[in-house]
C-alpha positions in Angstrom: 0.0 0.0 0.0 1.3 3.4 -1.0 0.7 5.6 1.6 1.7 9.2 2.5 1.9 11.3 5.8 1.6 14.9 6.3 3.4 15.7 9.8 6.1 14.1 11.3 5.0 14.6 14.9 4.1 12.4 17.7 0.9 11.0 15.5 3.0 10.7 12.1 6.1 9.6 13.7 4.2 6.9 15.2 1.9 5.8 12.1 4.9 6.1 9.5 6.8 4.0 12.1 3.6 0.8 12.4 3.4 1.2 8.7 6.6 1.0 7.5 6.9 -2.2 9.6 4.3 -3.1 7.8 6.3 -3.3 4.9 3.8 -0.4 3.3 5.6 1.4 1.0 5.5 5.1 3.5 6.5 8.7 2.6 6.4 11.4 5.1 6.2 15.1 4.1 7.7 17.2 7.1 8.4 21.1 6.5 10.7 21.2 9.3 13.8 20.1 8.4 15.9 19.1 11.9 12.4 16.8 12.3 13.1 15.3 8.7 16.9 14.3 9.6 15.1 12.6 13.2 12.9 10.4 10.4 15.8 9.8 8.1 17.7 8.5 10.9 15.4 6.2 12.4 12.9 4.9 9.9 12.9 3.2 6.9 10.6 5.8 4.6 10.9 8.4 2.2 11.1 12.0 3.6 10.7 14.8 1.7 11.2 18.5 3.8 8.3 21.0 2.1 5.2 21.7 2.4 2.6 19.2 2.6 -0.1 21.4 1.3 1.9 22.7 -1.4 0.5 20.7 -5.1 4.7 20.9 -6.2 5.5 19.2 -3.0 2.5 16.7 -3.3 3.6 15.8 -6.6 7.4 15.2 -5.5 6.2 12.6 -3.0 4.0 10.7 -5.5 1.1 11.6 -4.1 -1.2 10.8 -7.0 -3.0 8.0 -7.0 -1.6 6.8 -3.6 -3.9 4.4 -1.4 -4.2 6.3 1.7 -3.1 9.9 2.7 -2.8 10.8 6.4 -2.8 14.5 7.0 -1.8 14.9 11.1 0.1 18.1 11.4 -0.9 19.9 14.5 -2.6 22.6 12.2 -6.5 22.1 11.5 -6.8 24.3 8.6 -3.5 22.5 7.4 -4.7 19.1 7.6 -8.0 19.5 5.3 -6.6 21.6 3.0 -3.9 19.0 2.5 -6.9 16.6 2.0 -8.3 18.6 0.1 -5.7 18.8 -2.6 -4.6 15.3 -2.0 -8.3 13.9 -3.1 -8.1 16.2 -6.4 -4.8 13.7 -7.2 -6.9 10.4 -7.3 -5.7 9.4 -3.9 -8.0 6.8 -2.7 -8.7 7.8 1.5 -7.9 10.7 3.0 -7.6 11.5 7.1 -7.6 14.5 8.1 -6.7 15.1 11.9 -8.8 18.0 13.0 -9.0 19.0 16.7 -11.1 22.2 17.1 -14.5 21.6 18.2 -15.9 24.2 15.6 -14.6 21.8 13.1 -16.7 19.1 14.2 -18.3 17.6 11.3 -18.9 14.0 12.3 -21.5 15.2 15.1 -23.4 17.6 12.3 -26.3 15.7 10.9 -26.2 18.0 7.0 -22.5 17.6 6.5 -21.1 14.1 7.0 -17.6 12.7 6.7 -18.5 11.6 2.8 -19.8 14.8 1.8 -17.5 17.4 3.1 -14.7 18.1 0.4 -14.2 14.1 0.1 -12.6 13.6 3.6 -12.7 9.9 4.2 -12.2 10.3 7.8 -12.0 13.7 10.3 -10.2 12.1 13.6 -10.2 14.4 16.5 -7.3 12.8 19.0 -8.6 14.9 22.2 -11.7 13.3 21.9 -10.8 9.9 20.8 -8.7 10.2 24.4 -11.9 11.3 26.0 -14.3 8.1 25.2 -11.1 5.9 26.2 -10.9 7.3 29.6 -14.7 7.3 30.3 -14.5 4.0 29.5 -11.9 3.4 31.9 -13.2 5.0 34.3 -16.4 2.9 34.3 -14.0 0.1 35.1 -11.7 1.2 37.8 -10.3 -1.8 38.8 -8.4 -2.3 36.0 -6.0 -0.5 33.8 -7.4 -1.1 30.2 -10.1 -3.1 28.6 -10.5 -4.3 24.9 -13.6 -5.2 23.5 -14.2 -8.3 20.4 -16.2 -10.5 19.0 -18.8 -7.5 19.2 -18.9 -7.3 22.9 -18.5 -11.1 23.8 -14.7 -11.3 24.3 -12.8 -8.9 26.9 -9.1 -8.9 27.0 -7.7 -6.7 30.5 -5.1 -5.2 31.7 -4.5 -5.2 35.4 -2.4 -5.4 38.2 -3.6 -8.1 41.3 -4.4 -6.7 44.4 -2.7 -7.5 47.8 -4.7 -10.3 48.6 -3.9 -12.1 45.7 -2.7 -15.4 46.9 -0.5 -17.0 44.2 2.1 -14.7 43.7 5.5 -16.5 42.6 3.4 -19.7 42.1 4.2 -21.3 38.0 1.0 -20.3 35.9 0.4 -24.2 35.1 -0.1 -24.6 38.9 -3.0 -21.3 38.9 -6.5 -22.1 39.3 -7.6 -20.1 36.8 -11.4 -20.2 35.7 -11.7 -22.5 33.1 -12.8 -20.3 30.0 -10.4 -17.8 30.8 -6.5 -17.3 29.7 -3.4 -15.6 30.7 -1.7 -14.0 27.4 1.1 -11.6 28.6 2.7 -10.2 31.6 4.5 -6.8 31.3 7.4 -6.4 33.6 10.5 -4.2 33.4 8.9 -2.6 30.2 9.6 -6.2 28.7 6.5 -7.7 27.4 6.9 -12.0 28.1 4.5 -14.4 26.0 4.6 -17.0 29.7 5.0 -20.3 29.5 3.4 -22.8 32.4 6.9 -22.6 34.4 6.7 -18.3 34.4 5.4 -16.9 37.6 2.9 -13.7 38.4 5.2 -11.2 40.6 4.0 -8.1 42.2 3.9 -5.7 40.4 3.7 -7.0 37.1 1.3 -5.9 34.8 -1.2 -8.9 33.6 -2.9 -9.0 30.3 -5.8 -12.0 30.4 -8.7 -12.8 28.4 -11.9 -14.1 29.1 -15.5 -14.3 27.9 -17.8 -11.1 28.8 -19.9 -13.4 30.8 -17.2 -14.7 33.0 -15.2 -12.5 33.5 -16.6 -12.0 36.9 -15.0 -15.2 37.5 -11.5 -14.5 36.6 -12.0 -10.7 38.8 -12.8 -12.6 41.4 -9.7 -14.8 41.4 -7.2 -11.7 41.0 -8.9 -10.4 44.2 -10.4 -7.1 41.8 -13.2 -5.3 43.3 -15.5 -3.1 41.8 -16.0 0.2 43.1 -18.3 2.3 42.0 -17.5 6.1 40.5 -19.4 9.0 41.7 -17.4 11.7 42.0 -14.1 12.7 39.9 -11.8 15.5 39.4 -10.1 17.0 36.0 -6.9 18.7 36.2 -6.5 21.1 33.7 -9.0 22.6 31.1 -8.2 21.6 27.8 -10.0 20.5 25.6 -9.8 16.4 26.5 -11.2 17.9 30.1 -14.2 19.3 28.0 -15.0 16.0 25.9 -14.4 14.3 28.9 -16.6 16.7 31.1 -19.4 16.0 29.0 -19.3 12.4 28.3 -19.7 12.0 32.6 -22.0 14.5 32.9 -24.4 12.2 31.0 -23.8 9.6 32.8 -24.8 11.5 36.2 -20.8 11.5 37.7 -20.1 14.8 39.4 -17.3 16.1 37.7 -14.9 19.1 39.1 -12.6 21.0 36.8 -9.5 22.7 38.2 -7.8 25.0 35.1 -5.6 28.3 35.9 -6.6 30.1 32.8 -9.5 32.0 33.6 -10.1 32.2 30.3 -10.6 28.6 29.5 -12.4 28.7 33.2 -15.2 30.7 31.4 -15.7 29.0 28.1 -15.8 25.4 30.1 -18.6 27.2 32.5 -20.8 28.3 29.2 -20.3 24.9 27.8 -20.7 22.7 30.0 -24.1 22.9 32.3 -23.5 20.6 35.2 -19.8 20.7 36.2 -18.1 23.0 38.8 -15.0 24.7 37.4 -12.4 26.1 39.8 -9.6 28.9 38.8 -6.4 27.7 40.0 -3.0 25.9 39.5 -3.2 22.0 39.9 0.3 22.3 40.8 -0.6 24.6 44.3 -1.1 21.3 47.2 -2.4 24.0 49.6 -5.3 24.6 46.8 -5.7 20.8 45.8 -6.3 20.0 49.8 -8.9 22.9 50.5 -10.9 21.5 47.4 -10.9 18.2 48.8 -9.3 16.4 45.8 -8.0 13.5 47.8 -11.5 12.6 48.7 -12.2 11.7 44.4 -13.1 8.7 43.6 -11.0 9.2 40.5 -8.6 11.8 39.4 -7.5 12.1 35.8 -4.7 14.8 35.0 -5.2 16.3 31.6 -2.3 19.5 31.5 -0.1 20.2 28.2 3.1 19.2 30.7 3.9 15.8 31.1 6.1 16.6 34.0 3.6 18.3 35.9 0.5 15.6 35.0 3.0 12.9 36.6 4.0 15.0 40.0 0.4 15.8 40.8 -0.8 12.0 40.3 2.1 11.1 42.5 1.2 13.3 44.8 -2.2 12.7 44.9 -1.3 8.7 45.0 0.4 10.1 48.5 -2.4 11.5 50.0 -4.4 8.1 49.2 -6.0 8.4 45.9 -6.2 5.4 44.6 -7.9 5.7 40.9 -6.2 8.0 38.8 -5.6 8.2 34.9 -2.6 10.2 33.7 -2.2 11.8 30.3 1.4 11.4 29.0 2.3 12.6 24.9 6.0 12.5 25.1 6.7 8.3 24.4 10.1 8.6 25.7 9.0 8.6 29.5 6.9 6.0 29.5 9.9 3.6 30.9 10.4 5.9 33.6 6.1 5.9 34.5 6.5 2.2 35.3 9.2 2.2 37.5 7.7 5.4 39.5 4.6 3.2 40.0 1.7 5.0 37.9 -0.3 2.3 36.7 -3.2 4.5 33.7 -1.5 6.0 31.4 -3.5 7.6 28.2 -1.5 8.2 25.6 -3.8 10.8 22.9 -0.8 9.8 20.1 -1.3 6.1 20.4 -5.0 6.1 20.7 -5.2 7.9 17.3 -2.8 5.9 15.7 -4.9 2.6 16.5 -8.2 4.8 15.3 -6.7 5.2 11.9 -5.3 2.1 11.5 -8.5 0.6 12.6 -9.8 2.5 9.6 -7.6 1.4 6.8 -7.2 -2.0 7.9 -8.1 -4.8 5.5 -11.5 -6.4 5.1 -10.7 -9.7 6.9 -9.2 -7.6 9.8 -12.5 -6.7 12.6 -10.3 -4.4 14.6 -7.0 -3.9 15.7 -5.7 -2.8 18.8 -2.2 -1.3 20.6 -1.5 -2.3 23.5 1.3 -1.0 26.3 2.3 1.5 24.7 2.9 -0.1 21.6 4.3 -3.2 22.9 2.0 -5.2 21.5 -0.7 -5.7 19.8 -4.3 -7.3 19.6 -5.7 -8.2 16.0 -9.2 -9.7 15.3 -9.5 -11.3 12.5 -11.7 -13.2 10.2 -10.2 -16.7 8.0 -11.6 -16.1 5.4 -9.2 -17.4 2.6 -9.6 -20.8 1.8 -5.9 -21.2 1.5 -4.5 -20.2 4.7 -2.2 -22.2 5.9 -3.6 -22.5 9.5 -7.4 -23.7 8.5 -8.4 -27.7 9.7 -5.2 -28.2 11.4 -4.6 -28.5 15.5 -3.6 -25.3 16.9 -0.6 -27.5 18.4 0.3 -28.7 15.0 0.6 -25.2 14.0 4.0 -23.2 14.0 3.1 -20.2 15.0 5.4 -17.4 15.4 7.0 -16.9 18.5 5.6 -13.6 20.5 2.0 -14.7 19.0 -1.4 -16.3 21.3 -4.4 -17.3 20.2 -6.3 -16.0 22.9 -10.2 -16.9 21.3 -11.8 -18.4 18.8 -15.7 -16.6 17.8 -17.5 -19.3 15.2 -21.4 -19.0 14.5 -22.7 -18.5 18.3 -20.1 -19.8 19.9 -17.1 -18.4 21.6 -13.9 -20.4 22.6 -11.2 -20.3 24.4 -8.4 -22.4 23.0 -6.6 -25.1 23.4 -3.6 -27.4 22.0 -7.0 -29.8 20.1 -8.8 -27.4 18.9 -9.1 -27.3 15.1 -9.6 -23.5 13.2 -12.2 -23.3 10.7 -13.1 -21.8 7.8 -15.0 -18.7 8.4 -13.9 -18.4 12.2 -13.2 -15.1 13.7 -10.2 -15.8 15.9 -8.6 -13.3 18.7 -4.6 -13.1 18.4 -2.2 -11.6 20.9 0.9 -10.6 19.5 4.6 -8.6 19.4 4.4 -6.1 17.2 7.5 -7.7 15.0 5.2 -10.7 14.2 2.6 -8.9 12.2 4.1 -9.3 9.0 4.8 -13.4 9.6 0.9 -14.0 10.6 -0.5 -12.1 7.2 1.4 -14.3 5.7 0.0 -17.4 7.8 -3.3 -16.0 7.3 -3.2 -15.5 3.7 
């Protein structure tokens, strides 16, 4: 697939990078040029310095004609012009990220996606971040959730509580509820694929999957209480605080804003009708004490500085918060977040970069998910070529790459949960776990 990228920021960095890996054939147009030497250096794609709304430029970096064109420069106005010009040279999609909430045109019922200057898809990372923290926020006991086999399979992220009783115990020795699996453990930023001799320690991060309807049952067993959410606290007033702010407010959560722009104080006040917002630095204890932050039931830390996002969540963690989400955009410090002991991390870059991909994936992939900051990755897919290698064989009889799990199997009404005898089919919808270096050897196996 010939694909192009406008931007060479956190979003196209990160897109040209999964792409290229891909074995896509990837050109990135960056205006800057120090952040065009970065790309040259460490990926494996055509960079051309210009600009990437400029028809010349276009035309240099073999834009027409192209199967997909990702416009993700930080400017709005940039990006859909970019599209704009990009669709008048034949290119086949076009994705436009556009974060201003006046350019909203996926929530205006006369202009949709299709319809507006041929934009194939208008992504808006802030609130792409939003629904992903709602979401985790309805489930506080664990870190992340995933969703397949349209709502019946769950894969979690999670670390046990105290009272889990089989720490240091070899996995083939676990009770673990019977239609349930163990897929990955994340420790020292190392992702391992265990074996039945590998142990859970504390503080490792576990990734399991299980059916929606038992996964009660494998909660239970990693000592994971629910807690319900009633009251929760935004730091900072930007605008994933707003998307966020509304989402809860309709789902009755009382929601308190703390921002130090006064500014942004009073166009969050005229926008949003139930939530109190309060003029102040999240960085000023003294101010985060009298407003009773502590007492939250979740805290989620939504500044521009990654620095200050991660002091105030430790701090808060100090005082005895114990749910809090923390919004992190710079990659490079998410080895240091694990070792300082934050467990939710929401990464805006990352979520958008699985949003897209989601959207130009192939028509046997269902859905595609990153996981760990990138450290893996979860893939749906259907078998739906008759010569794949893998179809009417034993999943033990099949050589699978190693970093890869199949972690479910989704075929008519019925979902399971493999093991070493059970045969894929034709037509079945499988579940896979897998390293991101192993993508390329299973569409291969798959055909």
């Amino acid at each position: 697939m010939k694909v192009i990228v406008i931007g060479a920021g956190k979003v196209g960095f990160s897109l040209a990078q999964i792409l290229s890996s891909e074995k896509h054939d990837v050109t990135v147009v960056e205006i800057d040029e120090e952040r065009s030497e970065v790309l040259r250096e460490k990926l494996d794609v055509k960079v051309i310095t210009g600009n990437g709304a400029s028809f010349p430029v276009l035309e240099d970096a073999d834009t027409r004609g192209a199967d997909l064109f990702l416009a993700v420069t930080q400017n709005d106005e940039f990006n859909i012009l970019a599209s704009v010009i990009a669709k008048s040279m034949d290119v086949k999609k076009t994705v436009a990220r556009v974060r201003n909430p006046d350019y909203d045109f996926n929530i205006s019922k006369k202009i949709t996606r299709e319809k507006f200057l041929g934009i194939d898809l208008i992504i808006n990372p802030e609130k792409v971040a939003a629904k992903e923290i709602s979401k985790l926020i309805s489930v506080p006991e664990l870190v992340n959730v995933e969703y397949f086999a349209q709502g019946k399979i769950q894969t979690i992220e999670f670390k046990p509580n105290e009272g889990f009783e089989y720490y240091d115990v070899p996995l083939k020795d676990l009770p673990i509820p019977e239609r349930s699996v163990l897929i990955a453990l994340l420790r020292d930023e190392e992702i391992i694929i265990p074996s039945g001799n590998d142990q859970i320690r504390r503080n490792d991060l576990v990734f399991a999957l299980s059916r929606t309807k038992d996964i009660q049952d494998l909660t239970t067993f990693f000592n994971l209480k629910k807690k319900k959410i009633n009251n929760v606290t935004l730091l900072g007033g930007e605008r994933v605080s707003f998307y966020l702010a509304r989402i809860l407010e309709k789902k009755k959560i009382n929601v308190k804003i703390i921002e130090r722009n006064p500014v942004k104080c009073e166009e969050l006040a005229r926008n949003l009708d139930n939530v109190l917002i309060i003029n102040g630095d999240v960085s000023d204890i003294n101010l985060l004490k009298e407003e009773g932050v502590d007492k939250s039931d979740f805290i989620v830390s939504l500044t521009n500085d990654d620095k200050l996002n991660l002091l105030v969540t430790l701090f808060l963690k100090h005082l005895g918060v114990e749910k809090s989400i923390t919004q992190i955009r710079r990659s490079d410090y998410l080895p240091l977040i694990e070792k300082i002991g934050v467990e939710n991390i929401i990464s805006p870059r990352s979520l958008t970069s699985t949003a897209i991909l989601n959207f130009i994936k192939s028509d046997s992939i269902i859905s595609l998910s990153l996981l760990a900051g990138d450290k893996a990755q979860m893939l749906e897919v259907t078998l739906n070529n008759r010569k794949c290698s893998i179809l009417d064989k034993p999943l033990k009889d099949i050589n699978f790459p190693c970093g890869v799990i199949v972690g479910a199997i989704t075929r008519d009404d019925d979902i399971l949960v493999p093991r070493g005898n059970d045969v894929l089919k034709f037509g079945d919808n499988i579940v896979l776990f897998m390293l991101p270096d192993c993508f390329e050897k299973i569409q291969k196996m798959l055909g």
